[in-house]
PyMOL Python script that loads the backbone (N, CA, C, O; Angstrom):
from pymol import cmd

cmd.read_pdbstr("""\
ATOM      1  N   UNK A   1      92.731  95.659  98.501  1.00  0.00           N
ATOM      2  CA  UNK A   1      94.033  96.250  98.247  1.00  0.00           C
ATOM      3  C   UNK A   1      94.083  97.588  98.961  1.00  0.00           C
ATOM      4  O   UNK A   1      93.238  98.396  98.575  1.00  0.00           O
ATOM      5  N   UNK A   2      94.997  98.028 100.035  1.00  0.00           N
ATOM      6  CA  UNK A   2      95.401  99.028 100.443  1.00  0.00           C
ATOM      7  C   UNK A   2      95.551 100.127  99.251  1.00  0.00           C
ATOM      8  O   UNK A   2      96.170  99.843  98.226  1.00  0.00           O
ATOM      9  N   UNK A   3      94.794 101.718  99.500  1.00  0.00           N
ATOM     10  CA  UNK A   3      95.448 102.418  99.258  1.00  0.00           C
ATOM     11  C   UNK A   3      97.016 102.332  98.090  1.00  0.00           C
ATOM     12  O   UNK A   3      97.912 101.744  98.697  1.00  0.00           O
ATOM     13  N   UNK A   4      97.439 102.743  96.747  1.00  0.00           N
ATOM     14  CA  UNK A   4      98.562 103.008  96.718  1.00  0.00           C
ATOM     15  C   UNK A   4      98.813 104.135  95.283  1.00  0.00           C
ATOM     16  O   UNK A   4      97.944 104.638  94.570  1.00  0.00           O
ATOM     17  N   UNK A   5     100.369 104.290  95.199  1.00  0.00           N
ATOM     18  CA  UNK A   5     100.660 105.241  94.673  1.00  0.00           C
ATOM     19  C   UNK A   5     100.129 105.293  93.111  1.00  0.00           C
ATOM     20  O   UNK A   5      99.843 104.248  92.527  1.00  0.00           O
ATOM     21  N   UNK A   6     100.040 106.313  92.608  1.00  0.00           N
ATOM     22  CA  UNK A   6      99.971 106.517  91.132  1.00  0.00           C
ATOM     23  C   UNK A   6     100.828 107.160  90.333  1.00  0.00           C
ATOM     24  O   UNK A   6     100.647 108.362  90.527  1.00  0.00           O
ATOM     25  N   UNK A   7     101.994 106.926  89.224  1.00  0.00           N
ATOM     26  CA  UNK A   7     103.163 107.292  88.350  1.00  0.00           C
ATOM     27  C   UNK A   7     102.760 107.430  87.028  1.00  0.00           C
ATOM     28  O   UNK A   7     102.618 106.449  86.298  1.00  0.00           O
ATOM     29  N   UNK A   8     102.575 108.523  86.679  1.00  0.00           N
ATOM     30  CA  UNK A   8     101.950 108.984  85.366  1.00  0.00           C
ATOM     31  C   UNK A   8     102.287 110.765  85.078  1.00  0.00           C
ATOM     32  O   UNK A   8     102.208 111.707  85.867  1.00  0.00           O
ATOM     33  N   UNK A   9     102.650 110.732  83.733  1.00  0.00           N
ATOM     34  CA  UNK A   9     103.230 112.068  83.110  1.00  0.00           C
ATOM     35  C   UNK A   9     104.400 112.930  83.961  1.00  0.00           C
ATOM     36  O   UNK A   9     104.558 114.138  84.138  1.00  0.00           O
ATOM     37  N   UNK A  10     105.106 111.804  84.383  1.00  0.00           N
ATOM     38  CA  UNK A  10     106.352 112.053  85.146  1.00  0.00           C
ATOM     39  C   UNK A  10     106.354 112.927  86.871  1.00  0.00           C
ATOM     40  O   UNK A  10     107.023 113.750  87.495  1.00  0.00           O
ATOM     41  N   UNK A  11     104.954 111.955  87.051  1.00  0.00           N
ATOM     42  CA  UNK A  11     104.338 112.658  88.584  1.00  0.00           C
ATOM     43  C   UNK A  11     104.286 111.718  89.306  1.00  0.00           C
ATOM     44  O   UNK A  11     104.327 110.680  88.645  1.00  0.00           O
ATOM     45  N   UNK A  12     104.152 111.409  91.259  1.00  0.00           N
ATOM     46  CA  UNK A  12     103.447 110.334  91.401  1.00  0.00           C
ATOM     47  C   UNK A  12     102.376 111.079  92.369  1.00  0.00           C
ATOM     48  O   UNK A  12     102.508 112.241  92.755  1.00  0.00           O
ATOM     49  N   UNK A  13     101.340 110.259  92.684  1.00  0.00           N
ATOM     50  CA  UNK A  13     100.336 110.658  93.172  1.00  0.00           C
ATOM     51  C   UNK A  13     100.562 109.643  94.466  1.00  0.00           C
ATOM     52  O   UNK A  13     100.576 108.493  94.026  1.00  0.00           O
ATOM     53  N   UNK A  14     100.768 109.659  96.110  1.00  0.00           N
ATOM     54  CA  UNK A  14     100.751 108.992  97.034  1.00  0.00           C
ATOM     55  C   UNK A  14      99.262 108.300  97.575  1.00  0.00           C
ATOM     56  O   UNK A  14      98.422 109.195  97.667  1.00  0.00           O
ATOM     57  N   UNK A  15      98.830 107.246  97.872  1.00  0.00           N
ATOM     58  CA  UNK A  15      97.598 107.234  98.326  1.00  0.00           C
ATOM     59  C   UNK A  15      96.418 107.554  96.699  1.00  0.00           C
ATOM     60  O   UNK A  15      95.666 108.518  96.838  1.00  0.00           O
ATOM     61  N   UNK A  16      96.374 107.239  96.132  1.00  0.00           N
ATOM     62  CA  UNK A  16      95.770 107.439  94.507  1.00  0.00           C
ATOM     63  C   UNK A  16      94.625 106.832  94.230  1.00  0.00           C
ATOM     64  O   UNK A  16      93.964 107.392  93.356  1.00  0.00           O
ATOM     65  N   UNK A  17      94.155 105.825  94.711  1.00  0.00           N
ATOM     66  CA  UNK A  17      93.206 104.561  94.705  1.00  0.00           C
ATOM     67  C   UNK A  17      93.164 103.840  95.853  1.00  0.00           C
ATOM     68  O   UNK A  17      94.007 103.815  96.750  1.00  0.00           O
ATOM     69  N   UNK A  18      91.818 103.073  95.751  1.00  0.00           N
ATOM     70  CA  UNK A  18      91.864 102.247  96.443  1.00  0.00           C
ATOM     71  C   UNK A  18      90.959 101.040  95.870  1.00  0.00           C
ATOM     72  O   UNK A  18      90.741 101.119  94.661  1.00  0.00           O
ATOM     73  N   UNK A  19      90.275  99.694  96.692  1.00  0.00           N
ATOM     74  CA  UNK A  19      89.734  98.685  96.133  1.00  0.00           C
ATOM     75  C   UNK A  19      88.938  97.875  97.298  1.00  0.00           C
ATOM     76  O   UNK A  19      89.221  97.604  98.465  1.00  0.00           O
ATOM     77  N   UNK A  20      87.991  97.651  96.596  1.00  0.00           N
ATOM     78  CA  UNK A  20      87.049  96.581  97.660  1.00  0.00           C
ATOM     79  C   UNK A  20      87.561  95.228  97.346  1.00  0.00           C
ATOM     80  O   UNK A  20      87.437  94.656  96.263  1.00  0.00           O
ATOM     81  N   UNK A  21      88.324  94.643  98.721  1.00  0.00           N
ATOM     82  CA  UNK A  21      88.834  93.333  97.944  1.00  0.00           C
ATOM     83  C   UNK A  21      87.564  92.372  98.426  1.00  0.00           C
ATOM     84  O   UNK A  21      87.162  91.568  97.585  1.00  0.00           O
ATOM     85  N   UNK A  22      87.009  92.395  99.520  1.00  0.00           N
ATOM     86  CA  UNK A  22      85.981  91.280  99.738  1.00  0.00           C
ATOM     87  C   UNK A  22      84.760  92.411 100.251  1.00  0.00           C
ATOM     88  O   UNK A  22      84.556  92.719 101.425  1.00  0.00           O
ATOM     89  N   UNK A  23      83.737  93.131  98.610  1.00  0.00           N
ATOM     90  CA  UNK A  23      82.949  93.740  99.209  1.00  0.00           C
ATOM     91  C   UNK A  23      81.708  93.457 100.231  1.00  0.00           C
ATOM     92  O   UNK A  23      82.080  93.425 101.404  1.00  0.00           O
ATOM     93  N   UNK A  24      80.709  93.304 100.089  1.00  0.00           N
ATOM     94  CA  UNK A  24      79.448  93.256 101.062  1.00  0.00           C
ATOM     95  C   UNK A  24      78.546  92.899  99.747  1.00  0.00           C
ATOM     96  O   UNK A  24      78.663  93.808  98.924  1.00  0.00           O
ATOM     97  N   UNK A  25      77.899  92.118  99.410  1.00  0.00           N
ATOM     98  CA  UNK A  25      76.624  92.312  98.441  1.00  0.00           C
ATOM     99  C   UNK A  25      76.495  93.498  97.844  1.00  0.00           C
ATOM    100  O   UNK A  25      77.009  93.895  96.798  1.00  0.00           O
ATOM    101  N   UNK A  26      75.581  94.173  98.775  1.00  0.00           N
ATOM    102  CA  UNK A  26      75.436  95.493  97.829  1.00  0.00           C
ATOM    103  C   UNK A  26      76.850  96.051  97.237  1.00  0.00           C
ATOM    104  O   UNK A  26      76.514  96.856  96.368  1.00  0.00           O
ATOM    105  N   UNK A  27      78.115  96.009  97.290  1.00  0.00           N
ATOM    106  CA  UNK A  27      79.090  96.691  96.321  1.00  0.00           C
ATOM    107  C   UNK A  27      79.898  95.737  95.555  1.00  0.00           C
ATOM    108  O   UNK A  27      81.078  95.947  95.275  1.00  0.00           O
ATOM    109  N   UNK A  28      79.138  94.510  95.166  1.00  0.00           N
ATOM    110  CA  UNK A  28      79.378  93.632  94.557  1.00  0.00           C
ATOM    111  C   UNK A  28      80.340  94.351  92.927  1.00  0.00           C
ATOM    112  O   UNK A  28      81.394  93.989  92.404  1.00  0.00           O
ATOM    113  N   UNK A  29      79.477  95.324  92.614  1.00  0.00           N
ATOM    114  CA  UNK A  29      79.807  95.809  91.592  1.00  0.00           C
ATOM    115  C   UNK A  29      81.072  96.668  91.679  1.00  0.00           C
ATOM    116  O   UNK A  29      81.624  97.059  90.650  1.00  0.00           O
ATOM    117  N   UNK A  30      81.411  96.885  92.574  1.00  0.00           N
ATOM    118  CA  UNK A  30      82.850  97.114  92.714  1.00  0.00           C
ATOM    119  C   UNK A  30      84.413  96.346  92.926  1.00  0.00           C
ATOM    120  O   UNK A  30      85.556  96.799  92.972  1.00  0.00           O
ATOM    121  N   UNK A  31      83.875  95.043  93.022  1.00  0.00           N
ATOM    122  CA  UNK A  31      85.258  94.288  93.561  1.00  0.00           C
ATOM    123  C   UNK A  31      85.752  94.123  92.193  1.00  0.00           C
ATOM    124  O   UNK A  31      85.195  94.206  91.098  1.00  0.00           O
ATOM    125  N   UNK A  32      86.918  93.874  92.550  1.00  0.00           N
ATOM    126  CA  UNK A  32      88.044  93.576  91.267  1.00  0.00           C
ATOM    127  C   UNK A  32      87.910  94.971  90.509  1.00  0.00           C
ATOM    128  O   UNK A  32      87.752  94.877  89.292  1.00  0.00           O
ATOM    129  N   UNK A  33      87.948  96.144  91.010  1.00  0.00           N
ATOM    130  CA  UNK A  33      88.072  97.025  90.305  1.00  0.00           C
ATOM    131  C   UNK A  33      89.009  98.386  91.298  1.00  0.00           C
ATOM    132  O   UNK A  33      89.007  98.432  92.528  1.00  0.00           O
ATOM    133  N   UNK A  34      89.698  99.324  90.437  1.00  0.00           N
ATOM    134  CA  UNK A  34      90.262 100.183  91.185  1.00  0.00           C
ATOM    135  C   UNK A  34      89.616 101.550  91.161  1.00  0.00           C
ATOM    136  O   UNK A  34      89.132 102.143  90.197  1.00  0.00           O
ATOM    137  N   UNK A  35      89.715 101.942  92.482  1.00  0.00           N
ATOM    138  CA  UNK A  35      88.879 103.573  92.348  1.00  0.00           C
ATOM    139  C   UNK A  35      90.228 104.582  92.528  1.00  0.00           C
ATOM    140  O   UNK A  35      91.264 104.396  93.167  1.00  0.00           O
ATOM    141  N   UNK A  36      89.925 105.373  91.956  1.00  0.00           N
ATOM    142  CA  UNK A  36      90.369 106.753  92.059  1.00  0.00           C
ATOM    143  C   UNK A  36      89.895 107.759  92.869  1.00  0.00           C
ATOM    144  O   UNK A  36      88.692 107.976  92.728  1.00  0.00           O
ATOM    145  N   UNK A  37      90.683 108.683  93.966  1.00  0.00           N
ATOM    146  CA  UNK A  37      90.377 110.002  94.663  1.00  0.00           C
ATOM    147  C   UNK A  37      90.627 110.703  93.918  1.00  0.00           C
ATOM    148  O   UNK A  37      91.727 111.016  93.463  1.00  0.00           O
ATOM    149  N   UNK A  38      88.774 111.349  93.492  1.00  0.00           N
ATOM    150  CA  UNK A  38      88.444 112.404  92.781  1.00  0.00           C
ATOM    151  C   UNK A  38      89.836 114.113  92.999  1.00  0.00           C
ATOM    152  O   UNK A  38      90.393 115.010  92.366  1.00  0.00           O
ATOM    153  N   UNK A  39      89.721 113.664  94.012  1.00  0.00           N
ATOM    154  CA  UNK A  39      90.562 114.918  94.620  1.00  0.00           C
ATOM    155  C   UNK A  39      92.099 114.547  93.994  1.00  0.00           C
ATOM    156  O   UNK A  39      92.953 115.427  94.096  1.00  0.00           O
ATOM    157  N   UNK A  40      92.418 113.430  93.432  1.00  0.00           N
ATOM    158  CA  UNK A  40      94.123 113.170  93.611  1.00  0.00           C
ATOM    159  C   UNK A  40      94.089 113.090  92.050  1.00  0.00           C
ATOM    160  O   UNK A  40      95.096 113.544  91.507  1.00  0.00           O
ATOM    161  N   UNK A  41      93.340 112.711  91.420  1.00  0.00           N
ATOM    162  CA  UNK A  41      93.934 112.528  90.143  1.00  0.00           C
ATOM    163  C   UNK A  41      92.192 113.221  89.133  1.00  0.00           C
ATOM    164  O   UNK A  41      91.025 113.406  89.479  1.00  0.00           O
ATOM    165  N   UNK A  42      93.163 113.427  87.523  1.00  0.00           N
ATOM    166  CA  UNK A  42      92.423 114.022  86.622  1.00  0.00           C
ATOM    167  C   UNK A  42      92.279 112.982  85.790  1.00  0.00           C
ATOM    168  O   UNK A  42      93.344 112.634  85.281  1.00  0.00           O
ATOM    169  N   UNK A  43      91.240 112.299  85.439  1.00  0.00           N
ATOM    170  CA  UNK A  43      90.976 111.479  83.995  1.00  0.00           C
ATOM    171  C   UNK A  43      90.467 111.653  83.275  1.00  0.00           C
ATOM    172  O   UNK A  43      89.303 112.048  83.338  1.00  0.00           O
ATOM    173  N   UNK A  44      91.059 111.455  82.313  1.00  0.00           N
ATOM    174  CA  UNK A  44      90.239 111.620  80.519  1.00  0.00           C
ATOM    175  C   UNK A  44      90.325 110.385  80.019  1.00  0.00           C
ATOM    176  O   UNK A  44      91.261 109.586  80.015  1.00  0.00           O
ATOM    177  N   UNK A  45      88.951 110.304  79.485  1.00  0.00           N
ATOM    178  CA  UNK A  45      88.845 109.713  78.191  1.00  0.00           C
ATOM    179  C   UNK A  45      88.812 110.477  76.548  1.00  0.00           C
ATOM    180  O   UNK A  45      88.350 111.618  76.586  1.00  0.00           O
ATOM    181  N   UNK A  46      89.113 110.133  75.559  1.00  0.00           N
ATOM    182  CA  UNK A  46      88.879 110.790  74.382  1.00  0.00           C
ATOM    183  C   UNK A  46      88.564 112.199  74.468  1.00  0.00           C
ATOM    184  O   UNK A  46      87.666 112.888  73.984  1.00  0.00           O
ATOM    185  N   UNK A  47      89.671 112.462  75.310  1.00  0.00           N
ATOM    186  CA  UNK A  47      89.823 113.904  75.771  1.00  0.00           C
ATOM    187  C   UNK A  47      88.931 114.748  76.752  1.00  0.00           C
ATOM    188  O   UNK A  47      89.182 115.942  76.920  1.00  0.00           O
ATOM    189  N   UNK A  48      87.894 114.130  77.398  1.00  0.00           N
ATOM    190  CA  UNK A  48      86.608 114.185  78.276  1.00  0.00           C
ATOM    191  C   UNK A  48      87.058 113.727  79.838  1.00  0.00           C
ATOM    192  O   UNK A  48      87.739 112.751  80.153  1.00  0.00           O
ATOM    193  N   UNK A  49      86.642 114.436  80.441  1.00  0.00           N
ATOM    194  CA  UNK A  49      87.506 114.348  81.464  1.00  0.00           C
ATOM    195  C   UNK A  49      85.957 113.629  82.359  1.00  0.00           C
ATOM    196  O   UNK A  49      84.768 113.937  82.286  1.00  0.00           O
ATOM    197  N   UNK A  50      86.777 112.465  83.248  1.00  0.00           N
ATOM    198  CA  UNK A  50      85.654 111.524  83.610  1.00  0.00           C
ATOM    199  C   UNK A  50      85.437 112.138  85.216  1.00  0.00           C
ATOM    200  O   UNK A  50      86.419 112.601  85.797  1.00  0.00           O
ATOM    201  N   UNK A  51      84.350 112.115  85.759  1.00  0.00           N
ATOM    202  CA  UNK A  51      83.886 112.457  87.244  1.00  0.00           C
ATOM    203  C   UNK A  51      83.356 111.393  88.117  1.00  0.00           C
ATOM    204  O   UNK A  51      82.997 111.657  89.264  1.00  0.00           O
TER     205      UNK A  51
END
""", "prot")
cmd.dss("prot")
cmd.show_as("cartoon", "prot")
cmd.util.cbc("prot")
cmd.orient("prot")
């Protein structure tokens, strides 16, 4: 999956994530999942902000 936007707390974030759609072995553990640019967005969990 290309790159795309993120819409949350009445913001959007352009370019926000991205995804390994057909990784390599070694990043097996990443497909079917979405990443976040550390730099573009803030996450919390249970108020803990994730890195």
């Amino acid at each position: 999956m290309p790159a795309g936007a993120l819409v949350a707390g009445g913001g959007r974030v352009q370019d926000a994530a991205w995804s390994l759609p057909h990784p390599m072995p070694e990043a097996l553990a990443a497909a079917e999942h979405s990443c976040f640019y550390g730099d573009k967005v803030h996450v919390e969990v249970d108020g803990e902000r994730i890195r």
